[in-house]
TORDO-86248 format. One record per residue (C-alpha): x, y, z. Coordinates in steps of 0.001 Angstrom, whole numbers, plus 500000, padded with zeros to 6 digits. Layout:
// residues N
+--------+--------+--------+
:      u :      v :      w :
+--------+--------+--------+
:      X :      Y :      Z :
...
+--------+--------+--------+
//
This chain:
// residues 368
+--------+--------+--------+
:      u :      v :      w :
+--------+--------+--------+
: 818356 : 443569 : 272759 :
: 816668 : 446786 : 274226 :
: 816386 : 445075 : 277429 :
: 820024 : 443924 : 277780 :
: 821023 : 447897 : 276205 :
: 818918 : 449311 : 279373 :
: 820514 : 447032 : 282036 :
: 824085 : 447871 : 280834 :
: 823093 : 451839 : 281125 :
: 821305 : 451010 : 284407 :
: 824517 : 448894 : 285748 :
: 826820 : 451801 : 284149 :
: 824764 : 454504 : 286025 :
: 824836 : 452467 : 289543 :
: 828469 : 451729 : 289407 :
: 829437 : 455454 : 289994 :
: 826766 : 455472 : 292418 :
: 828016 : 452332 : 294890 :
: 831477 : 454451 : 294574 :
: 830441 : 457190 : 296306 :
: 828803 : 459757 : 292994 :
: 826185 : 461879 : 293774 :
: 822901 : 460108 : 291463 :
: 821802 : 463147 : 288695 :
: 817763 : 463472 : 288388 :
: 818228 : 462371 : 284964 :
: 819874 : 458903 : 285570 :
: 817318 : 458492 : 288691 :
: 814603 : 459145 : 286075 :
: 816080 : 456394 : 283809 :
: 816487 : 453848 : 286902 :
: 812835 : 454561 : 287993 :
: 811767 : 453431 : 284970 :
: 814014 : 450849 : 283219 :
: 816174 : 449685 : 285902 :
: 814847 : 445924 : 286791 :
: 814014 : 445416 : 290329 :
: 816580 : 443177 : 291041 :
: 819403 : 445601 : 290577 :
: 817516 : 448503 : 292252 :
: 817329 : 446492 : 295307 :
: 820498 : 445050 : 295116 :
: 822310 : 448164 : 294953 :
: 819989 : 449747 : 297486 :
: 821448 : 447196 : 299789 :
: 824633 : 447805 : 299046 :
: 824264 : 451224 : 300351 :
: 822427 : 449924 : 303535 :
: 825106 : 447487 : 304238 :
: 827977 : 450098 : 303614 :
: 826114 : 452414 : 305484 :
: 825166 : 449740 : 308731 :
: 827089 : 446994 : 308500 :
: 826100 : 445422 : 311942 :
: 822447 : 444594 : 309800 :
: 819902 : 446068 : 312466 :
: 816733 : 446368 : 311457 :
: 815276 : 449246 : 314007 :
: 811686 : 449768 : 314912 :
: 809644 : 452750 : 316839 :
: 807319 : 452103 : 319728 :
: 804735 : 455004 : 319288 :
: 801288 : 456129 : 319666 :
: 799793 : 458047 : 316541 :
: 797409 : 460650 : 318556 :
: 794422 : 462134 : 316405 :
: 793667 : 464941 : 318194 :
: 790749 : 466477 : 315627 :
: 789626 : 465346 : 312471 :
: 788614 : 468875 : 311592 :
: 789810 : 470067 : 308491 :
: 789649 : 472902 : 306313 :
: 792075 : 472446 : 303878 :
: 790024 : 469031 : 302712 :
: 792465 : 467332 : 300414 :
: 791085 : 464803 : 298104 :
: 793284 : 462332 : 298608 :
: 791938 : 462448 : 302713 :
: 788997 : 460062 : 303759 :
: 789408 : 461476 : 307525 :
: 788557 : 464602 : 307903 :
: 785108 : 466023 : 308508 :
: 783540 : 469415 : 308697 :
: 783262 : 471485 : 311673 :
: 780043 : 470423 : 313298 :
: 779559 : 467138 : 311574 :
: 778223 : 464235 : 313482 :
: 781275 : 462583 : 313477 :
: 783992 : 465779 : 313973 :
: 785362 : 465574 : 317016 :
: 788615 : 467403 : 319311 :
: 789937 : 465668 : 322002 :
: 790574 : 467109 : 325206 :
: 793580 : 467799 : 327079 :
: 792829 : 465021 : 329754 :
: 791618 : 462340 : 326788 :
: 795425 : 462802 : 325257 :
: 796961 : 462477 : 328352 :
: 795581 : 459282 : 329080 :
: 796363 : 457878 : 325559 :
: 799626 : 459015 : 326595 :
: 799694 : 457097 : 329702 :
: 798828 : 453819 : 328251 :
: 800954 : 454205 : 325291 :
: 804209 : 454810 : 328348 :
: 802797 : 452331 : 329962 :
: 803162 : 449558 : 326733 :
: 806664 : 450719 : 326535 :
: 805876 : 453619 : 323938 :
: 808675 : 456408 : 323626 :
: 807212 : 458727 : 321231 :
: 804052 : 460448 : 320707 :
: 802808 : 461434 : 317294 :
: 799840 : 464297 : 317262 :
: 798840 : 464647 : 314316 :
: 795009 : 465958 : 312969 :
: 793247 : 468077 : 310604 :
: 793300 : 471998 : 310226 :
: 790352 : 473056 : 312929 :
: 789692 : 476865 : 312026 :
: 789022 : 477213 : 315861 :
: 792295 : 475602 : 317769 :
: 795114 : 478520 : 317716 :
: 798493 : 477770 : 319254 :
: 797566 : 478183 : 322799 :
: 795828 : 474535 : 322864 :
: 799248 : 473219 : 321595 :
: 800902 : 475079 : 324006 :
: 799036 : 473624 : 327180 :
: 798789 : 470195 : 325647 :
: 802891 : 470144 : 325215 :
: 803534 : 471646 : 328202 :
: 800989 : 468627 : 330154 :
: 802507 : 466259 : 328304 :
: 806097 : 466922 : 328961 :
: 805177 : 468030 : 332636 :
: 803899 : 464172 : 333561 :
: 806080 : 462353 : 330755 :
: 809330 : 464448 : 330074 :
: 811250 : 460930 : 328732 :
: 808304 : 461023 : 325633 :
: 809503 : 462007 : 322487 :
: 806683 : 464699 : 320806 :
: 807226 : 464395 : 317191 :
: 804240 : 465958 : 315706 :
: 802855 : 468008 : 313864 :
: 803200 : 468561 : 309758 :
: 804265 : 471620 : 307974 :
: 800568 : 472288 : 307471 :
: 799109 : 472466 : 310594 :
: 802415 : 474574 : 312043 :
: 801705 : 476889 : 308808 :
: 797268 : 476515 : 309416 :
: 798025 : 477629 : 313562 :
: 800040 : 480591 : 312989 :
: 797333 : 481788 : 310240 :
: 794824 : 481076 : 312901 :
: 796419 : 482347 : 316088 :
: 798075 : 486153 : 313720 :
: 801732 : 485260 : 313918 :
: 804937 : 484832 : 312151 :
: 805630 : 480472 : 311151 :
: 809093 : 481107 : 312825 :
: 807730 : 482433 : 315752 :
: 804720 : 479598 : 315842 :
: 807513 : 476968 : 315511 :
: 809754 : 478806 : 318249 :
: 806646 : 478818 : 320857 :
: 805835 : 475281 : 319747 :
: 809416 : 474314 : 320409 :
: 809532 : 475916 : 323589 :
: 806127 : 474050 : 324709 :
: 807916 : 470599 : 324210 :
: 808033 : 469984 : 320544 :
: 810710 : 467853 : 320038 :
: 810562 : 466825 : 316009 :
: 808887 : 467692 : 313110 :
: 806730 : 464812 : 310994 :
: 806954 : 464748 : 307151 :
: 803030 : 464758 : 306985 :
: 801328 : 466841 : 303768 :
: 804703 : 466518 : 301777 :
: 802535 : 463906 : 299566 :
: 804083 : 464518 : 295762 :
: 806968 : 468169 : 296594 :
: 805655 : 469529 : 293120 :
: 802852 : 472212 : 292978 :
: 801102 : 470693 : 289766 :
: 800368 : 467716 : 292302 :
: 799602 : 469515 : 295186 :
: 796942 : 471475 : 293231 :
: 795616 : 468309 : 291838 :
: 795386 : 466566 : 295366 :
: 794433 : 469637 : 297577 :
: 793439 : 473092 : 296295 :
: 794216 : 474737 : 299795 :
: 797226 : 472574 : 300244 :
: 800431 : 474607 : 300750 :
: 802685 : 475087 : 298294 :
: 805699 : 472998 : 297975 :
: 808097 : 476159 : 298920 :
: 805847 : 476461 : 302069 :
: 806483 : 473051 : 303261 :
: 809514 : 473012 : 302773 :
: 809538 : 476619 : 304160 :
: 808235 : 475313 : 308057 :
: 810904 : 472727 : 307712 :
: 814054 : 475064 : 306982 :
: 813005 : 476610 : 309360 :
: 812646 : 474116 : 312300 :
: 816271 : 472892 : 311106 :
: 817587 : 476670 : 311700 :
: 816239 : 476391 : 315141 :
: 817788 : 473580 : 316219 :
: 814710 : 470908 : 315270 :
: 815069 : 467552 : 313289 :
: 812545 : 466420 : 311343 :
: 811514 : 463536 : 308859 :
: 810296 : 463803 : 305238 :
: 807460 : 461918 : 303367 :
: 806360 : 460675 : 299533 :
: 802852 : 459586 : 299392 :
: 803380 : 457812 : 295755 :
: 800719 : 456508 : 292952 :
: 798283 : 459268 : 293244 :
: 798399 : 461425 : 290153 :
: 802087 : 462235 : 289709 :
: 804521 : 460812 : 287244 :
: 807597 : 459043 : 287560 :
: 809789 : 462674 : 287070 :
: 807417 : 464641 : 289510 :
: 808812 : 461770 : 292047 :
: 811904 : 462790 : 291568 :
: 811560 : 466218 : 291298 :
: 810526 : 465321 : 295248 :
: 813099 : 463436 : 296124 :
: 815621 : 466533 : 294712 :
: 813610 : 469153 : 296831 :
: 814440 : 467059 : 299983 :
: 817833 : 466465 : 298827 :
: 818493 : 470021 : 298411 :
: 816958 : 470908 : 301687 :
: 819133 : 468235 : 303296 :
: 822253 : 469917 : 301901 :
: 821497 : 473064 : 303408 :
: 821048 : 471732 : 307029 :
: 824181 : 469756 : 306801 :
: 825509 : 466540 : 308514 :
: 823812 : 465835 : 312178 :
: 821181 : 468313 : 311037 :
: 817875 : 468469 : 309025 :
: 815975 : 465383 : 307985 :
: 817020 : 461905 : 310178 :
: 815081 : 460290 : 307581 :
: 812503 : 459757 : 304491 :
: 809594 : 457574 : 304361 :
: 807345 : 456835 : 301477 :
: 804539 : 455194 : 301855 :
: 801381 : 454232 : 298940 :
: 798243 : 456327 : 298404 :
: 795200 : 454463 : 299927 :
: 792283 : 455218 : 297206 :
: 789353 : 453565 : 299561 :
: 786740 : 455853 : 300706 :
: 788778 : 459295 : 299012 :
: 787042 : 461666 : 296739 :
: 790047 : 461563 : 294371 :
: 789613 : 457979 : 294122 :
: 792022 : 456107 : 291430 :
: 793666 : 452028 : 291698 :
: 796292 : 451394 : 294164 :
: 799745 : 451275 : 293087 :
: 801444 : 448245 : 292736 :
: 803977 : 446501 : 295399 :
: 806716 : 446607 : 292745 :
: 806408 : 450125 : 292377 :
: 806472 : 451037 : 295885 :
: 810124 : 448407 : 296189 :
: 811391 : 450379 : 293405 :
: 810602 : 453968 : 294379 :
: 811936 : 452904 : 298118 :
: 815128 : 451719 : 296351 :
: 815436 : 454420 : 294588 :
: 815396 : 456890 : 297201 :
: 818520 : 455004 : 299193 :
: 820373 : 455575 : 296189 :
: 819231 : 459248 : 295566 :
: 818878 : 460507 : 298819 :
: 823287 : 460770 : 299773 :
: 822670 : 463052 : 302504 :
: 819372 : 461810 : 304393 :
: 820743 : 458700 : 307458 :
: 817799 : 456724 : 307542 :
: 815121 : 455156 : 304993 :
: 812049 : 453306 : 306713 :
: 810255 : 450948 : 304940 :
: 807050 : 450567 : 305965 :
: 804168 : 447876 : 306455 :
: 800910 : 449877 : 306878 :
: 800257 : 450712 : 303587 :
: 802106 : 448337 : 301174 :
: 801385 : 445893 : 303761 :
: 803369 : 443460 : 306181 :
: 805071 : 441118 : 303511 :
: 805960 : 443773 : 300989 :
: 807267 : 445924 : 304592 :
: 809687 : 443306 : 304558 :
: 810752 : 442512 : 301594 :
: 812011 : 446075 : 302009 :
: 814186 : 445486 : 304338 :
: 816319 : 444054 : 301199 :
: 815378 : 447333 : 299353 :
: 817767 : 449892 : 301235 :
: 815675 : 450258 : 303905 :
: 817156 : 450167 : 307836 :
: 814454 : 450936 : 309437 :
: 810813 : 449013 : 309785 :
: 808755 : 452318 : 311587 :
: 806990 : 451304 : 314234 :
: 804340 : 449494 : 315766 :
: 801237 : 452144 : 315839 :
: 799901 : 451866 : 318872 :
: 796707 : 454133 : 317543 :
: 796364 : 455143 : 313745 :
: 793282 : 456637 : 312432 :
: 794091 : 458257 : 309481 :
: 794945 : 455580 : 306773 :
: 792417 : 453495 : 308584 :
: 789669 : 456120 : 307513 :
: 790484 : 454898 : 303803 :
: 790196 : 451186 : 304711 :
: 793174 : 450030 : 305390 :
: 792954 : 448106 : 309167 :
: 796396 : 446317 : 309999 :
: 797732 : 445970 : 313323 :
: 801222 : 445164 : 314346 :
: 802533 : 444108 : 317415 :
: 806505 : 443948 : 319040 :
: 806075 : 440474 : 318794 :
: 805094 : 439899 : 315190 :
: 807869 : 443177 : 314080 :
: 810805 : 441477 : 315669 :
: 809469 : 437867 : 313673 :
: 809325 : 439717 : 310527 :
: 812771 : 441616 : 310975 :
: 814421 : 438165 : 311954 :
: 812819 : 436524 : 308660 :
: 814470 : 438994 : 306821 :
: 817804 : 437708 : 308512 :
: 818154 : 441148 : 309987 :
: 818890 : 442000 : 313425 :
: 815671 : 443404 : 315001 :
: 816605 : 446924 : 317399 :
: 814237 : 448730 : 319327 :
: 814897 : 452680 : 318839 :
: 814088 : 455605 : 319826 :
: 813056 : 459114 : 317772 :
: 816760 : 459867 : 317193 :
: 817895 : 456674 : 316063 :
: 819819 : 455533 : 319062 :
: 818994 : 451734 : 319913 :
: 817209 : 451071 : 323454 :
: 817362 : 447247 : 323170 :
: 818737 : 445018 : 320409 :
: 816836 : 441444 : 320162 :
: 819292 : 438452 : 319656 :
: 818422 : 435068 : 318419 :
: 814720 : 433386 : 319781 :
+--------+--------+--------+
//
């Protein structure tokens, strides 16, 4: 009997939801954890299908660039990063980049992820070059990179202002802002995970403010460290909130969450299950009104569960990570090519699309 009471309050709270009601943090609390995973993904999909009715699945051809694995801040949760001098630290040159850029153009790549750790010695005038190279030999590459913490970490290190670190970066060639260090958007986490993590105002903080000037951006949930089911979507709100402020055609294109990777992390802990990632991912279509696009992924919950949530409310499969270092560090080694993404898309009976960083669609792939 409790189980049939809980799926009548679950189905009354998704009704107003599939008509167009704006989900309260209490009734996503209550769906998170008594809703059954059938009707979580089933109205998740609803919302996809109302949302893209012509059933593409897109994808991303990118090239995740590392360009240091230097890191102060040293988050817990992080099995790359090393310290400054370490055998295995390392900061790649301007040249070394430009070549991974090259190859990744040259296997049809359209955006370039740089992404590494907080090196006390690399001040914005190494971003500045870099952008500025790359844009000079490459202008059609998208540069989506770099989180809220590194754009906060090189205006500390180079004595200005975030707005006017983001406003040089921009003018450099920064195209797009990454969601990476949102992990859990509630400071009890962040403390636990990261002691010299920013707070969650200060994320969010480089983010406002790369929407007022113009930039969009994407946000992140690293889920089944050490937050609860509430702190999730206390997260989910904070992004929500933020969205509403930037407004339609504005602010975050989308939200990705993806599972904490205990191997080889000094925080350690079990990885969370597949069932919990589906239902946090289906959660956040329902939750997250204002935000266009929800990826699910397949490097961390891996390539089946990736598309199983395709029938979760996701519309978007990421991409194909032409170079990732920093979930391999914690063990995690899966590969994916164009070949094997459009098969999985298709055995999902979804359309597979080819897209770029904004979402529009470079080639859609019809029947084999």
């Amino acid at each position: 009997m409790v189980h049939d009471a809980n799926d009548r309050i679950c189905e009354d709270i998704v009704g107003p939801v599939l008509a167009g009601e704006r989900l309260s943090a209490a009734n996503a609390v209550f769906l998170l954890k008594k809703g059954s995973l059938h009707l979580l993904g089933a109205a998740a999909d609803e919302v996809r299908r109302r949302r893209y009715p012509e059933s593409h699945a897109t994808f991303l051809i990118d090239r995740n660039i590392n360009y240091t694995n230097v890191c102060v801040t040293r988050c817990s949760f992080c099995a790359f990063h090393r310290e400054i001098g370490h055998p295995e630290s390392y900061l790649l040159s301007r040249d070394d980049i430009l070549r991974r850029v090259e190859e990744a153009v040259e296997l049809g790549g359209t955006q370039i992820m740089l992404q590494g750790g907080n090196h006390p010695r690399v001040g914005i005038e190494y971003f500045e070059d870099l952008f500025a190279s790359i844009k000079a030999r490459f202008p059609q590459v998208a540069l989506h990179s770099l989180s809220p913490s590194e754009i906060l970490h090189t205006a500390h290190v180079s004595r200005l202002s975030m707005s006017e670190a983001v406003r040089r970066l921009k003018r450099a060639g920064l195209d797009s802002l990454p969601g990476g260090g949102a992990e859990i958007l509630v400071d009890r986490v962040r403390r636990a995970v990261g002691r010299q993590h920013p707070a969650t105002a200060e994320w969010l903080g480089v983010m406002e403010e790369a929407h007022r000037q113009g930039m969009r951006t994407t946000a992140t949930m690293m889920l089944g460290s050490v937050e609860s089911l509430e702190e999730r979507i206390e997260h989910l709100g904070a992004v929500r909130s933020l969205q509403d402020r930037a407004g339609p055609g504005a602010g975050f294109r989308a939200f990705i969450p993806w599972k904490y990777q205990p191997g080889n992390t000094r925080l350690g802990g079990d990885l969370t299950s597949s069932f919990d990632y589906l239902r946090t991912l289906a959660l956040s279509r329902l939750f997250l009104d204002n935000v266009d696009h929800i990826q699910g992924g397949w490097l961390t919950p891996g390539k089946d569960v990736g598309q199983i949530s395709l029938s979760f409310g996701a519309d978007d499969f990421g991409s194909i990570m032409l170079e990732e270092n920093v979930v391999r560090a914690a063990g995690v080694t899966r590969h994916m090519t164009s070949d094997e993404i459009i098969r999985l898309i298709r055995a999902a009976d979804r359309i597979p699309a080819q897209r770029d960083t904004s979402y529009n669609i470079i080639r859609v792939f019809g029947e084999s």
